[in-house]
Backbone bond lengths (Angstrom), bond angles and torsions (degrees), N, CA, C in turn:
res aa  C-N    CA-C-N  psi(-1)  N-CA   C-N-CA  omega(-1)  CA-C   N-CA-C  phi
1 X - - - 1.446 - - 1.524 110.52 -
2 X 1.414 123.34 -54.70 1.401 118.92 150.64 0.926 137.70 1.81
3 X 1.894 121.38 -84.59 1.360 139.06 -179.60 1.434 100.50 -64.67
4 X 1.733 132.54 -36.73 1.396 115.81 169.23 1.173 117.60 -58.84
5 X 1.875 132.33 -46.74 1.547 108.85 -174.80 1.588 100.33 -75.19
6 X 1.378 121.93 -24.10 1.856 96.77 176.45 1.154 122.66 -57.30
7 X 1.732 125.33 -40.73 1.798 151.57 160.81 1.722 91.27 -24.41
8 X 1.439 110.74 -72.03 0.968 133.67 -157.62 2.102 109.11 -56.51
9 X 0.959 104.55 -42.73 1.944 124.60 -155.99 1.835 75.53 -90.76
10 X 1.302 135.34 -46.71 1.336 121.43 -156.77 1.861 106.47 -86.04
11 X 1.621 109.85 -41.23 1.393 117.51 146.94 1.488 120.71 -18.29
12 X 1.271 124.41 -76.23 1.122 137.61 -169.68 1.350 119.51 -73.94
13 X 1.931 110.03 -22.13 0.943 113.98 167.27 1.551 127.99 -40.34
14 X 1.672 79.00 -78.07 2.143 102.59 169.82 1.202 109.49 -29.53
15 X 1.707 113.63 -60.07 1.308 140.47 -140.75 2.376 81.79 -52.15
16 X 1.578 81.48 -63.88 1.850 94.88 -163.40 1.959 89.62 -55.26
17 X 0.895 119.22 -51.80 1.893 99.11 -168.97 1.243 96.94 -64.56
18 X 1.308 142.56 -42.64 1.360 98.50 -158.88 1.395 102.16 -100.50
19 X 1.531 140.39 14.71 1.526 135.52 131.86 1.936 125.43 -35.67
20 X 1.136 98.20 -22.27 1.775 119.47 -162.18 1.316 85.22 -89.66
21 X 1.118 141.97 4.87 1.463 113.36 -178.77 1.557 132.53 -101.55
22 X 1.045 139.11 158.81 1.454 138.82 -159.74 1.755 105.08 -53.05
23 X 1.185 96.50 169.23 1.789 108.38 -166.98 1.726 108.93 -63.71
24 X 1.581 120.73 -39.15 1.125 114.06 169.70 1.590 129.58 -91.19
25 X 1.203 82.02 5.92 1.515 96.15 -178.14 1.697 113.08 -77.65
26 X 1.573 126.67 127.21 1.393 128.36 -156.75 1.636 94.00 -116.05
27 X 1.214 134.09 47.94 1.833 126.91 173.08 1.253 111.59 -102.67
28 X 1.322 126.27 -10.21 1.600 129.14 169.71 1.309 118.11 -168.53
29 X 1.552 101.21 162.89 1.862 123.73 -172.12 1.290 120.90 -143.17
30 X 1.203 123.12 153.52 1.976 119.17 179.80 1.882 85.21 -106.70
31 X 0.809 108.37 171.65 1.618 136.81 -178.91 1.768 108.22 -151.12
32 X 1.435 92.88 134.91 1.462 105.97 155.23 1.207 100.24 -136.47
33 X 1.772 107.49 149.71 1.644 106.60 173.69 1.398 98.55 -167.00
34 X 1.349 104.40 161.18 1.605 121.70 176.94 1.490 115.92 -144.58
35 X 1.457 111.49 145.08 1.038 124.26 -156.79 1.352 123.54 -146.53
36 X 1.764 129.95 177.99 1.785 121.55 169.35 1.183 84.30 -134.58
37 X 1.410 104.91 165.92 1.559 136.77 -162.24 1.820 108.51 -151.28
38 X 1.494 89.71 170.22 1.415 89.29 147.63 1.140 109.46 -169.92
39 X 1.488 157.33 -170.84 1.337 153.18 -169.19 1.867 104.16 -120.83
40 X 1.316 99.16 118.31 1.450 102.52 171.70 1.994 132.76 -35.16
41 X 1.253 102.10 98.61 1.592 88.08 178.79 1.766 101.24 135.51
42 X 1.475 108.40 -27.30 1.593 113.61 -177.22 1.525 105.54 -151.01
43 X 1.515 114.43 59.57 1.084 114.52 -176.37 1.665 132.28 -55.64
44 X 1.767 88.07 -3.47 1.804 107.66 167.88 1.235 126.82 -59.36
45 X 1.245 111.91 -36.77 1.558 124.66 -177.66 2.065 102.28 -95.99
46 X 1.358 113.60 93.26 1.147 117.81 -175.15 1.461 109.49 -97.88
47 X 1.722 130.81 153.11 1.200 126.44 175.47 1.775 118.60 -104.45
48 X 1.403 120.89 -167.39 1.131 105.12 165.32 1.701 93.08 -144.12
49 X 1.317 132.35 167.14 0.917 105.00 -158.90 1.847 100.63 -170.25
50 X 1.621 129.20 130.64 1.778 110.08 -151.56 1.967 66.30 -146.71
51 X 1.612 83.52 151.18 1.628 112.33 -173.29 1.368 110.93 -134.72
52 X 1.118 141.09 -177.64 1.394 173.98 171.01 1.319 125.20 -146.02
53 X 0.830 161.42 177.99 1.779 159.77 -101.95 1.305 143.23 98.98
54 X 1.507 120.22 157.50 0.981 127.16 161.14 0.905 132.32 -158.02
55 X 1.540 145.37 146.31 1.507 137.96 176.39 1.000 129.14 -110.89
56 X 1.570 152.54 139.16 1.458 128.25 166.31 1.598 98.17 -125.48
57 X 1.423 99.27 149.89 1.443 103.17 175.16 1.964 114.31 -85.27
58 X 1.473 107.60 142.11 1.381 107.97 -178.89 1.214 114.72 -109.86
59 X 1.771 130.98 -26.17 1.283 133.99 -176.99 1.259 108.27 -169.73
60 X 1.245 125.41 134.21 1.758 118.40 173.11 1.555 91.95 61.70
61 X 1.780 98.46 -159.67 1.466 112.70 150.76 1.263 130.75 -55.44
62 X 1.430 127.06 8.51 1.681 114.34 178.81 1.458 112.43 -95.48
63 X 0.961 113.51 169.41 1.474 116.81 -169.40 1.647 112.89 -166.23
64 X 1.344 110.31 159.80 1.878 109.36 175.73 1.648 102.57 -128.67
65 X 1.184 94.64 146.22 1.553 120.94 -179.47 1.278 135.50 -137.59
66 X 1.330 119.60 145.94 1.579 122.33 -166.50 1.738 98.42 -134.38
67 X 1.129 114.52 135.21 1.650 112.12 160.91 1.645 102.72 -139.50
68 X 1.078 105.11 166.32 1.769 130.58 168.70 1.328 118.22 -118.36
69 X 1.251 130.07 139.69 1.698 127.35 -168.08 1.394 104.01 -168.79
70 X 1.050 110.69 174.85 2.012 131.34 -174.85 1.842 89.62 -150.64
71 X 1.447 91.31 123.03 1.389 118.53 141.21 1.710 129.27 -85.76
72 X 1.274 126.10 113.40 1.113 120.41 165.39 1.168 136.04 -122.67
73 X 1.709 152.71 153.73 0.998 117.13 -168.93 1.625 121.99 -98.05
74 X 1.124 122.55 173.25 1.665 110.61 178.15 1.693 118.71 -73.38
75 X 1.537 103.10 -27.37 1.778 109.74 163.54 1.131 94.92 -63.55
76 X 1.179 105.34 163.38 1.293 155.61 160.16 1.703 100.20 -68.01
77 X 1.656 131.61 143.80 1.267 132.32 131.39 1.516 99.42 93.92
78 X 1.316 113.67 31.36 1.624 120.42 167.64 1.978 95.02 -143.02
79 X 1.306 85.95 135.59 2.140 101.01 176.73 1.519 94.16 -66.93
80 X 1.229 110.05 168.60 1.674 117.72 -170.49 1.610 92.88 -126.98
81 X 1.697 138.56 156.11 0.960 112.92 172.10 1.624 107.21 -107.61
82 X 1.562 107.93 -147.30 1.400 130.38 -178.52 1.632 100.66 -115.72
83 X 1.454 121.12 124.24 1.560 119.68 -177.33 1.487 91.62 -114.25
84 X 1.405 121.96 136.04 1.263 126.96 118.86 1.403 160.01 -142.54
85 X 1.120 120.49 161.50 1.794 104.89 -137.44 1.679 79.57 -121.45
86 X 1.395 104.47 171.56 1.780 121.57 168.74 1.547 86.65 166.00
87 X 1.758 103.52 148.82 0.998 136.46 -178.33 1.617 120.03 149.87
88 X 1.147 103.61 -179.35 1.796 110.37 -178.25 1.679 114.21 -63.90
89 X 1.544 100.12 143.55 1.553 91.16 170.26 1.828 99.92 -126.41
90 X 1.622 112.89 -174.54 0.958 108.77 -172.25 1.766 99.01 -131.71
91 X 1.146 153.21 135.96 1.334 156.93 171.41 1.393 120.54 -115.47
92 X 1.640 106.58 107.34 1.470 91.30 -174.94 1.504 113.37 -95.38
93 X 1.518 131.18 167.60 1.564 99.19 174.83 1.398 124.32 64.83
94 X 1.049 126.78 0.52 1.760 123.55 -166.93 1.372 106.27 -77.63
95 X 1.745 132.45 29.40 1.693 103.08 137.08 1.621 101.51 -118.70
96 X 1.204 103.03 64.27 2.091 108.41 167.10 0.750 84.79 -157.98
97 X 1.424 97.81 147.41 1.733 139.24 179.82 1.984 109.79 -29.30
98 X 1.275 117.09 -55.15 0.528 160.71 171.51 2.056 134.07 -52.33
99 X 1.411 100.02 24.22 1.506 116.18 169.54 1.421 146.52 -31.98
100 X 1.481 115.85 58.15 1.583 83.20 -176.97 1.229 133.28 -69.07
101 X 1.263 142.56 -174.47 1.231 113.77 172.87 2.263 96.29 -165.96
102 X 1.395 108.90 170.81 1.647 104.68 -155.03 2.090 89.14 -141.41
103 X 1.408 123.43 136.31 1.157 101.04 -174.34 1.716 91.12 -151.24
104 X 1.471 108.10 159.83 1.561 104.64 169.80 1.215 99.05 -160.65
105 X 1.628 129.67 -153.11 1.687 136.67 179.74 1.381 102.90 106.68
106 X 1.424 105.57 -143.62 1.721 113.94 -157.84 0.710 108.95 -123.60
107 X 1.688 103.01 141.83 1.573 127.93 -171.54 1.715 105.83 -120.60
108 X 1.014 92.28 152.97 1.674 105.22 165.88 1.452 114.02 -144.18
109 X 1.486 111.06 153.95 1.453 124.60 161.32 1.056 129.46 -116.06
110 X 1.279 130.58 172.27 1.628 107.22 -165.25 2.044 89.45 -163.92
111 X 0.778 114.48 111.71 1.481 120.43 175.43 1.818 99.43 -126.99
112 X 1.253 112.43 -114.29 1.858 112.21 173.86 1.907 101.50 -89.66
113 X 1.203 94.78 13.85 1.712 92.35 -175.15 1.380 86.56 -170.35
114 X 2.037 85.15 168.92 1.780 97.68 174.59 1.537 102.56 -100.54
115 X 1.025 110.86 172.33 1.560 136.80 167.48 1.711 104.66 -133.66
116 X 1.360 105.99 133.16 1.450 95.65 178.05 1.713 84.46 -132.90
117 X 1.750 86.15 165.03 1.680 106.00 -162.10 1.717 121.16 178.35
118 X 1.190 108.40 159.15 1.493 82.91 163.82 1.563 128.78 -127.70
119 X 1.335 123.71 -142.48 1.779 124.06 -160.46 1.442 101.22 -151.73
120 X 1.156 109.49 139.87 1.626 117.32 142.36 0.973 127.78 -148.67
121 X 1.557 121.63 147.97 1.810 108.30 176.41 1.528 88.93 -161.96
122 X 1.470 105.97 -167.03 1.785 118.42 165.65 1.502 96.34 -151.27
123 X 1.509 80.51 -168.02 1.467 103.26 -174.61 1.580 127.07 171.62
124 X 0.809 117.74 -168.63 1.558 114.31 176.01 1.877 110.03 -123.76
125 X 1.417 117.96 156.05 1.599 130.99 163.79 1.395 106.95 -111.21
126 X 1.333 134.85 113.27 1.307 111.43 -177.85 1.980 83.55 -118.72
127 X 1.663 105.95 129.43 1.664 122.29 -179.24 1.321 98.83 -91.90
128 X 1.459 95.23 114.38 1.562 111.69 -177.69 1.531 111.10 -88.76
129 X 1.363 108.79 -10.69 1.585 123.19 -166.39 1.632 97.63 -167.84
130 X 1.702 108.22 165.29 1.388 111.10 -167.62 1.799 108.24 -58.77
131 X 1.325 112.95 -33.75 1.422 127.43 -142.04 2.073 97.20 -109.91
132 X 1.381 102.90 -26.68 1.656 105.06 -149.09 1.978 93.45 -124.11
133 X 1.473 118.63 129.07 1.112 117.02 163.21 1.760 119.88 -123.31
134 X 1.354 107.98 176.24 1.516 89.18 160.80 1.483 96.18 -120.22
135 X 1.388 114.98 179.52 1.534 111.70 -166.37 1.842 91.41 -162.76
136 X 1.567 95.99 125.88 1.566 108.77 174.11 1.388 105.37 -134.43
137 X 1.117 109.94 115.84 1.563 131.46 -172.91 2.677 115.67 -132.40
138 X 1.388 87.60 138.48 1.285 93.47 -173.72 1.850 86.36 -92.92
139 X 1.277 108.68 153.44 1.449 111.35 148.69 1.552 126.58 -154.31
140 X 1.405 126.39 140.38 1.459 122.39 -173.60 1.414 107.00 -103.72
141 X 1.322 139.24 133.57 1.847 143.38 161.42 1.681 91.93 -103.16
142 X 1.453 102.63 133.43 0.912 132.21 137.73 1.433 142.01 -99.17
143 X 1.500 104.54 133.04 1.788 94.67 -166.33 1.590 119.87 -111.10
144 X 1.072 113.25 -8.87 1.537 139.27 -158.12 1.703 110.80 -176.72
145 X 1.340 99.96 155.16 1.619 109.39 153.83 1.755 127.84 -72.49
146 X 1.551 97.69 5.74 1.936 94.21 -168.88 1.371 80.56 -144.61
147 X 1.242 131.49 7.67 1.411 133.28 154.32 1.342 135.21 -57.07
148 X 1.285 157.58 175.87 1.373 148.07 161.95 1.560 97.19 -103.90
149 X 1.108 87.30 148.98 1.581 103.19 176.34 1.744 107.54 -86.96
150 X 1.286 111.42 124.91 1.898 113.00 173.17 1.153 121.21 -79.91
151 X 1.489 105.57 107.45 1.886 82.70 -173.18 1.713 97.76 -109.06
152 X 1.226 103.00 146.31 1.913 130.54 -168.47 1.783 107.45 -108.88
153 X 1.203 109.20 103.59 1.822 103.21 148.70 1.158 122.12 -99.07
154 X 1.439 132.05 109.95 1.616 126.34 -160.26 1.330 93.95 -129.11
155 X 1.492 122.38 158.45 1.408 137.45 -171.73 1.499 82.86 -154.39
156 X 1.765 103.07 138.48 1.376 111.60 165.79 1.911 105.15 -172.88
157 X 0.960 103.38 -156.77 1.483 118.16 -168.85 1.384 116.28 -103.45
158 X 1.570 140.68 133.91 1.180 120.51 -164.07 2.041 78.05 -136.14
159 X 1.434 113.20 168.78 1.480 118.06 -152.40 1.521 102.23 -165.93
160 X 1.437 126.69 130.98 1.263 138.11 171.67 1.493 129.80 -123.55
């Protein structure tokens, strides 16, 4: 639990400097987004699921990231948890409009306990304006090997 809130405090660290930077300057972004899912194996029971974020760039296209989120489900009469993810991302192209971008690392859940695990997905940022993007990205958490895999389609807003 430790090394996660340190993971976590140094994440957010980066995340906040490279937010601080001048107006044309392209090394970081916050994200919010929301999305549906469902868990591999019972694609009946679907979730819905809203995040927060951030990225900063470290070299080239690579970059590190931290977000916070709630999974919940669309029934009725199941608890929703606490997700959070951090790890490396990848940006291809990132000075055109036009971003794709590739991401994975560690996840956690947190309901009356943690689950730790990890994620991957991609997606694209397309900058509709200097400051404002939209951003549609797939992502999978894994929690275990006898686990289901979560898979996420989220669309949201990305901001500099």
């Amino acid at each position: 639990m430790r090394k996660m809130i340190v993971t976590a405090i140094i994440l957010l660290t980066v995340q906040g400097i490279a937010l601080a930077q001048g107006k044309t300057d392209r090394r970081g972004w916050g994200y919010v987004v929301g999305g549906a899912g469902a868990s591999a194996g019972d694609f009946s029971k679907g979730f819905f699921s809203v995040a927060g974020g951030g990225e900063g760039m470290v070299k080239g296209g690579f970059g590190l990231g931290s977000e916070i989120g709630y999974l919940g489900a669309f029934r009725s009469g199941g608890n929703g948890v606490a997700l959070f993810s951090g790890g490396p991302s990848y940006h291809f192209n990132r000075n055109s409009k036009l971003v794709p971008f590739v991401t994975g690392g560690y996840s956690a859940a947190f309901l009356s306990g943690a689950s730790h695990g990890g994620h991957f997905g991609g997606g694209v940022q397309y900058w509709m304006k200097e400051h404002v993007g939209l951003r549609f990205e797939f992502r999978d958490h894994i929690f275990s090997s006898d686990s289901p895999h979560l898979y996420q389609f989220r669309v949201g807003l990305s901001f500099r």
